[in-house]
C-alpha positions, -999 to +999 in steps of 0.1 A: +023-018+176+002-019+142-002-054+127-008-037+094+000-010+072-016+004+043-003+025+011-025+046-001-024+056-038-044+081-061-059+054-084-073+018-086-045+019-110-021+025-092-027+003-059-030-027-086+003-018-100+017-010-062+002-047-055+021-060-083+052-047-075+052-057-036+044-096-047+069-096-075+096-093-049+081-114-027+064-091-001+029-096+012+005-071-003-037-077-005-060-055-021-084-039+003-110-009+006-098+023+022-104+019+060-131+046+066-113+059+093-084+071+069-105+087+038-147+083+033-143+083-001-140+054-024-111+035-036-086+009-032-056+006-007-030-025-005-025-033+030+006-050+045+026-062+071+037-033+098+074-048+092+071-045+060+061-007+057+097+008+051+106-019+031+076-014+006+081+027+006+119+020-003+108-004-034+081+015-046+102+050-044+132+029-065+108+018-089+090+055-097+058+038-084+034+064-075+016+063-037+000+091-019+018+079+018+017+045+037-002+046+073-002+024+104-033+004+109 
């Protein structure tokens, strides 16, 4: 099983604001660059905890906050 997830979003922007969000309610979330296996182009990604991927799609789909999709490390 995956240690670690990431959520991929359209913006910089928007994985700040996705980072944000996670660590206001007390979730781990860390700024990271897009693994090269999952896009070569550049941009940011916040990656979590496996366990903690449904949790953080729930939140950010309450909120409005926009992703692109959340993959397995």
């Amino acid at each position: 099983m995956s240690t670690y997830a990431v959520i991929i979003t359209h913006s910089t922007s928007h994985a700040i604001r996705a980072e944000k969000i996670l660590l206001a309610a007390g979730l781990s979330a860390k700024m990271i660059p897009v693994p090269r296996h999952i896009s070569s182009d550049c941009g940011t990604a916040v990656r979590i905890p496996a366990k903690q991927a449904e949790e953080s799609k729930r939140l950010m789909d309450e909120i409005g906050a926009p992703y692109d999709r959340v993959e397995l490390l």
